[in-house]
VMD Tcl script that draws the C-alpha trace (Angstrom):
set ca {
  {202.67 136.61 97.27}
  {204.28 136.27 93.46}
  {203.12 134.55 90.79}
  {205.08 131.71 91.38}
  {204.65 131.69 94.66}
  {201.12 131.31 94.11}
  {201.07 128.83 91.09}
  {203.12 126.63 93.61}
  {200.70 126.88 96.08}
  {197.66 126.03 94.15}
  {200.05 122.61 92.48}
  {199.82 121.36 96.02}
  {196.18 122.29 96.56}
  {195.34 120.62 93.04}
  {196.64 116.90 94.09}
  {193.81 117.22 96.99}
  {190.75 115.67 96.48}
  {188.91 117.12 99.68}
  {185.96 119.49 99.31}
  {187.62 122.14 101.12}
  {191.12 121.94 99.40}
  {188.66 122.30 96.29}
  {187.11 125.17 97.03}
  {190.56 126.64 98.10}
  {192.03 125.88 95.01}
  {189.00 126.87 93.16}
  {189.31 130.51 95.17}
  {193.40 130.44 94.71}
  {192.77 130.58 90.87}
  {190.33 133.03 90.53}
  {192.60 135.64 92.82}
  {195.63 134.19 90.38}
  {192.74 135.54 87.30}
  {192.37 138.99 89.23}
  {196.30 139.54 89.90}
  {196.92 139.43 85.77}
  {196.64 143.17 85.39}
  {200.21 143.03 84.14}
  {199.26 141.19 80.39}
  {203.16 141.44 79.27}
  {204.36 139.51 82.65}
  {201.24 136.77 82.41}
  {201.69 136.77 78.96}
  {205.43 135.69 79.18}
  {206.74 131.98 78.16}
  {207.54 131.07 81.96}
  {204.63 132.17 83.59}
  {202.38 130.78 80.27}
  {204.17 127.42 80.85}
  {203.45 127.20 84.99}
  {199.84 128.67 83.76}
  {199.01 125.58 81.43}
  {200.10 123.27 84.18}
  {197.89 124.71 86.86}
  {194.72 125.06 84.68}
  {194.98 121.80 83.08}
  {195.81 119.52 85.78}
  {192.85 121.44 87.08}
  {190.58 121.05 84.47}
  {191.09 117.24 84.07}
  {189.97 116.35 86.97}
  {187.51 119.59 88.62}
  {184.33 119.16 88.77}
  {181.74 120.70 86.33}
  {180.36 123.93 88.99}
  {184.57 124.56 89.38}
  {185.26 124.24 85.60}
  {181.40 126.11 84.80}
  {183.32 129.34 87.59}
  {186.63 129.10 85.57}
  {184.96 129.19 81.65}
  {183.05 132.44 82.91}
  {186.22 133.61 84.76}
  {188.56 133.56 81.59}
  {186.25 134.17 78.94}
  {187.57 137.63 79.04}
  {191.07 137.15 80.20}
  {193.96 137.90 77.14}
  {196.38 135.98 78.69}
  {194.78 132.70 79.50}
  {196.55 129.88 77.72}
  {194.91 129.07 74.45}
  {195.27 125.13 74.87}
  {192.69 125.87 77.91}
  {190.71 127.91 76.25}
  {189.99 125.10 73.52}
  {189.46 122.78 76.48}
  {186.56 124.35 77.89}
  {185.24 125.44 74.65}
  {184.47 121.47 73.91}
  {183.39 121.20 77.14}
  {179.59 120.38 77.88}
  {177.81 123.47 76.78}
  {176.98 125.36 79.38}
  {180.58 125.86 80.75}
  {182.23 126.30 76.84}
  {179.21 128.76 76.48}
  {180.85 132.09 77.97}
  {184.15 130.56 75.84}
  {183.13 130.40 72.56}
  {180.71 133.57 73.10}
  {183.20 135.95 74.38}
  {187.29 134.76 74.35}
  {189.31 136.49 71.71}
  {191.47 133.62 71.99}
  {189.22 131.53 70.08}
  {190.71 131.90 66.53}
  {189.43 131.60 62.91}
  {190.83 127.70 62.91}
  {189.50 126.60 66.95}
  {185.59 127.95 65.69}
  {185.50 126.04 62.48}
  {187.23 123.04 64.43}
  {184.25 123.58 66.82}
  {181.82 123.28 63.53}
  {182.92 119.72 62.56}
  {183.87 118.30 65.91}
  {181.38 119.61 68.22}
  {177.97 118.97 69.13}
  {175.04 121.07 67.31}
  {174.56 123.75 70.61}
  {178.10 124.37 70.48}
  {177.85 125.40 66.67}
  {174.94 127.73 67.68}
  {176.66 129.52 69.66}
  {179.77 129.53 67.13}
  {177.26 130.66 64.89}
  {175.65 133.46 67.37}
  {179.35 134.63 68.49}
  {179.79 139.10 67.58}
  {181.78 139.18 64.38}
  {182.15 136.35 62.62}
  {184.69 136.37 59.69}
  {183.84 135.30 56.17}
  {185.64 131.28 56.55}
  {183.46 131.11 59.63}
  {180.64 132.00 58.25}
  {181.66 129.53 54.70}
  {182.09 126.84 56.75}
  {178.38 127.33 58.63}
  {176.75 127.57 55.48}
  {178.50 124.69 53.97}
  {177.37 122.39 56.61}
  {174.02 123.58 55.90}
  {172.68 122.72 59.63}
  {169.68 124.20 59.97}
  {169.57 125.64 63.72}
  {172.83 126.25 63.21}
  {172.35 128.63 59.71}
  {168.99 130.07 61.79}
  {171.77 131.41 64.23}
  {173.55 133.01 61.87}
  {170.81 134.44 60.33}
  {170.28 136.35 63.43}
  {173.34 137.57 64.11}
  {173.60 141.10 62.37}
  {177.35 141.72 63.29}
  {178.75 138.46 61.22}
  {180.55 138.93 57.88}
  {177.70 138.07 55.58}
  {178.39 138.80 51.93}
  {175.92 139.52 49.74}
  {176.14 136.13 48.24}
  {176.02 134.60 51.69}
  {172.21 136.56 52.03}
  {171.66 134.82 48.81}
  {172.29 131.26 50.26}
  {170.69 132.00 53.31}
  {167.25 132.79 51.36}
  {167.41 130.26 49.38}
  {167.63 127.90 52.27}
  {164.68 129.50 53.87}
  {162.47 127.89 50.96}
  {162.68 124.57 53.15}
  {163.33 126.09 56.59}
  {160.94 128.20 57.99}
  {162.80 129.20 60.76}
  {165.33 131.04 58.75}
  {162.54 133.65 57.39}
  {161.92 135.71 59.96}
  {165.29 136.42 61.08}
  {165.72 137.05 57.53}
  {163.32 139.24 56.81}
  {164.57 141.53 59.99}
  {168.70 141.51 58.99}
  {170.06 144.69 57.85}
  {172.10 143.27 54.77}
  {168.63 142.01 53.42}
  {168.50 143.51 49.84}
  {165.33 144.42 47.82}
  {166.18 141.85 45.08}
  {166.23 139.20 48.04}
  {163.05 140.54 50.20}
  {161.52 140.04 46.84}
  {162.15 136.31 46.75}
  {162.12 135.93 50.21}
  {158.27 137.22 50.39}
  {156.94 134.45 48.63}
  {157.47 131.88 51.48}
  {156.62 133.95 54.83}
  {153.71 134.44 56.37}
  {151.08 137.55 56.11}
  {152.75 139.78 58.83}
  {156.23 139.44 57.36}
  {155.03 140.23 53.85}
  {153.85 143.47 55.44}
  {156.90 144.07 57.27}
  {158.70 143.69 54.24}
  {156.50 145.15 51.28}
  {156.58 148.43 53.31}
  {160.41 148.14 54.53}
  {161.56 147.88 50.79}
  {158.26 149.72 49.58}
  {157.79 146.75 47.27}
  {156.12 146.78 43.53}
  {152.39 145.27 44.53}
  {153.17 144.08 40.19}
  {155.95 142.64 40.97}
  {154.42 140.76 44.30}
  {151.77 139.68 42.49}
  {154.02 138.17 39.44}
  {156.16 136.39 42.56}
  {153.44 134.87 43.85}
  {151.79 133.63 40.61}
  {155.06 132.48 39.76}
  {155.74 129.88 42.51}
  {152.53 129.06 42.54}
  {152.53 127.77 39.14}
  {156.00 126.22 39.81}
  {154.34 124.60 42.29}
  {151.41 123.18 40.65}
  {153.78 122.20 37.50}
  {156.79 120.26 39.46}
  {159.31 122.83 38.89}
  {162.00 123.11 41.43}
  {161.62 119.67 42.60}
  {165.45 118.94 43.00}
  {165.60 122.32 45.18}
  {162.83 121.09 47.55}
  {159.23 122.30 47.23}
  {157.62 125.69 47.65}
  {156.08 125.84 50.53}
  {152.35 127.96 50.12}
  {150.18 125.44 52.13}
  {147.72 127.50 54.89}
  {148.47 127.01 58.42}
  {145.67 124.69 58.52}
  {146.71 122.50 55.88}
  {150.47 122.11 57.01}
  {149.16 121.32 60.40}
  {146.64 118.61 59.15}
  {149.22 117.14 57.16}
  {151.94 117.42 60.06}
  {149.03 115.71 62.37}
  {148.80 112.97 59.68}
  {152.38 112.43 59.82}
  {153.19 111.92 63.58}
  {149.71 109.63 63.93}
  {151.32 107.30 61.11}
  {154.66 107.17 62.63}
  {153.35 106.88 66.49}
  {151.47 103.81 64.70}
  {154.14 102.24 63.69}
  {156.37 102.72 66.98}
  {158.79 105.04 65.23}
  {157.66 107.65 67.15}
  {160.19 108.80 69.69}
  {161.91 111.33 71.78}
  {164.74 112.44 69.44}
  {162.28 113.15 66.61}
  {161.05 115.88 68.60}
  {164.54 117.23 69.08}
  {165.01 116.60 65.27}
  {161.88 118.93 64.42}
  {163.00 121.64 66.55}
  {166.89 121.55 64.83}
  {164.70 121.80 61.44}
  {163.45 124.88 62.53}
  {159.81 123.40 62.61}
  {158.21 124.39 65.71}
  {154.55 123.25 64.69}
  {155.66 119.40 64.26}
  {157.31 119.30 67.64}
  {153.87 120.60 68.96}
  {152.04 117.84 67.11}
  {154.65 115.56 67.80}
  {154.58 115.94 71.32}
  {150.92 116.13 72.18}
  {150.96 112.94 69.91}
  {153.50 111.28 71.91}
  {152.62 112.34 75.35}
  {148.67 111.55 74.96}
  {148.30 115.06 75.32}
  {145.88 118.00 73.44}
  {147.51 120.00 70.98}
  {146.09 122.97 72.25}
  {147.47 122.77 75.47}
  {150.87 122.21 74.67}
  {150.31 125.41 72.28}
  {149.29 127.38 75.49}
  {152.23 126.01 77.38}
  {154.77 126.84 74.62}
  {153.36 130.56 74.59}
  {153.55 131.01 78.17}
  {155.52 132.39 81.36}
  {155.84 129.10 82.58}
  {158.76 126.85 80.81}
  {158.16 124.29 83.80}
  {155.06 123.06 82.39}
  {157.09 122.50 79.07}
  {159.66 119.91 81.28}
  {156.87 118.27 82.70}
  {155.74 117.45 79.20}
  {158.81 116.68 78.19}
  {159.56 114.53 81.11}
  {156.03 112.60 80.43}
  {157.59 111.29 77.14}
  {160.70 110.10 78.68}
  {163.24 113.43 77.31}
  {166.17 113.58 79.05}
  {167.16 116.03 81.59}
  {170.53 117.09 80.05}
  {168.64 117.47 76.82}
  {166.18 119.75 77.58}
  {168.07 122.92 77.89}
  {168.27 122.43 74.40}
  {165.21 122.15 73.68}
  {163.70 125.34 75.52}
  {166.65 127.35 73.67}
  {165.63 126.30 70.47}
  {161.80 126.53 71.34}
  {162.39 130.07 72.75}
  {164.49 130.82 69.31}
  {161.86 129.69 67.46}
  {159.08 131.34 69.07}
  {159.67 135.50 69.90}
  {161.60 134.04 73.33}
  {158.26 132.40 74.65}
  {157.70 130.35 76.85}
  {159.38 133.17 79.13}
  {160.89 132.94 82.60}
  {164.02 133.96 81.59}
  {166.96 131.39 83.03}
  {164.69 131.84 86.67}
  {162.25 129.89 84.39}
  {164.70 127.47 83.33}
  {166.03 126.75 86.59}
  {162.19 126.00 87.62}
  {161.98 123.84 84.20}
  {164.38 121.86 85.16}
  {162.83 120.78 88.49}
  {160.30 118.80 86.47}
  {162.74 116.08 85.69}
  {162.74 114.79 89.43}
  {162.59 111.29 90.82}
  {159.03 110.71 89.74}
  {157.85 108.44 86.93}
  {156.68 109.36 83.48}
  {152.92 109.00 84.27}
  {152.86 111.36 87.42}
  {154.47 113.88 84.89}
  {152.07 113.28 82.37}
  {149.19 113.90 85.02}
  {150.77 116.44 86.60}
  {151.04 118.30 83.01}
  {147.48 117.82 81.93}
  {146.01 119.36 85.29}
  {148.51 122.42 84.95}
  {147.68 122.56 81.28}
  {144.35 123.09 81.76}
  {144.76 126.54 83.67}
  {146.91 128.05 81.43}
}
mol new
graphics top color blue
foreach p $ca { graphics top sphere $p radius 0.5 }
foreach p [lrange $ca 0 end-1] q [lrange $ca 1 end] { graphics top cylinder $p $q radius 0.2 }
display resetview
């Protein structure tokens, strides 16, 4: 059957609204995806034209597991039309995921669209996406969004200019979740490790002192440095050093979320907030705060294999389903990939969120907590 043959065929198939006229048309396009071998033919005006009429008379009205099969499908593809490949790449996230990961169609102008217009998961993965350019990359750090810079910060294969490390560091004064993907990135100079070592924690300082064999004089003049900059104000319009012990930030993070939980302003999207801040240890506090829970179990839970007991939790506190993906990608980001599961785990996660109330979650999260 020819091209047009086919296109015609599948026209007909999309003005039917039945299930199995659906799942013909859904099987009609991806055989019409396997047949473009020949790039110059489906790259031609015609067959471009009858293309952009099939997929987005398609698109417009498919539903999300058809268009979800189609993103993956033509993530690859050379010839796909470009107005459909900007379609599904502001699409909800998990179908514009494969898009704006993998499609070379997705130019310099469609990412940094994506960066203003777009919500924050789809600049992560504009941010995560193999070789960014340099305006990409300027236009990320201008927004200064922290997930969104933490993303870029691990992803070694974007054009990052030496002054573009610089601005990265110097953002990772106020977000912590910048330093460790910092302190692992190949473009990471001495000068910068230097700086960068007086706001991580023990095990990156020895990760980097012996990486960049570091002066112990010149660690110990850095750290007496911000520490009197510290004590004496200094820096206050760039934010403040941060050199407070685990304990301490912890006490003071506990002090925080008890005054707002007082006060009612405690809610779900704060914990979401946290998490975009890079600041895994306040959603902890904010949570167990929130949900009536202990701290320590929600600790457990977040370092475990099971990423179902995390959607319980976050079902107990009234977080929306289509939200939490979210959070257990920026949680896992955050946190060496923990809690694990992989997507199985996620799949399970999500299973939390069923038709039961917010209490039976909450009970059914504190008797699973306790065997972790």
């Amino acid at each position: 059957m020819s091209v047009a043959m086919s296109s015609e065929s599948l026209l007909e198939l999309a003005k039917s609204r039945t299930p199995g006229d659906r799942e013909r048309l859904l099987l009609g396009v991806v055989a019409l995806c396997d047949a473009g071998e020949d790039e110059a033919t489906m790259a031609s005006p015609q067959v471009q034209l009858l293309l952009n009429s099939i997929f987005l008379g398609l698109v417009a009205g498919a539903e999300r597991e058809i268009r979800r099969r189609l993103a993956e499908k033509l993530a690859d593809a050379a010839w796909t039309p470009p107005a459909l490949v900007n379609v599904l790449a502001l699409d909800e996230i998990e179908i514009a995921r494969p898009i704006i990961a993998r499609s070379a169609l997705l130019k310099e102008p469609d990412l940094i669209r994506l960066l203003v217009e777009a919500t924050i998961e789809h600049q992560i993965e504009v941010a995560r996406r193999p070789n960014l350019t340099a305006p990409v990359v300027a236009a990320i750090l201008d927004a200064a969004e922290p997930a969104v810079m933490t993303a870029l910060a691990g992803n070694h294969s974007a054009a990052l200019a030496p002054g573009d490390m610089k601005r990265l560091v110097l953002a990772a004064r106020e977000i912590a979740a910048l330093r460790s993907p910092l302190a692992r990135h190949p473009g990471l100079s001495g000068d910068l490790a230097l700086q960068l070592y007086v706001w991580v924690g023990q095990a990156l300082r020895d990760s980097l002192s012996a990486r960049f064999r570091l002066d112990p004089a010149q660690l110990a003049d850095a750290l007496a440095q911000a520490v009197r900059e510290a004590h004496a104000g200094a820096g206050a319009a760039a934010g403040p050093v941060i050199l407070a012990r685990d304990g301490e930030r912890e006490a003071m993070e506990l002090k925080l979320t008890e005054k707002l939980h007082l006060a009612g302003q405690l809610r779900p999207g704060y914990l979401v907030r946290a998490l975009q801040e890079g600041r895994l240890s306040l959603f902890t506090v904010a949570l167990a705060t929130l949900g009536g829970f202990e701290a320590g179990h929600v600790q457990r839970v977040i370092d475990s294999e099971r990423p179902e007991l995390l959607g319980l939790a976050c079902a107990a506190v009234n977080i929306d389903r289509s939200v939490f993906p979210s959070i257990l990608e920026l949680i896992r980001h955050l946190n060496d990939g923990r809690p694990g599961g992989g997507a199985e785990g996620a799949q399970r996660a999500a299973g939390a969120f069923g038709p039961v109330t917010a209490e039976v979650a909450a009970a059914a999260f504190r008797q699973a907590a306790r065997s972790v």
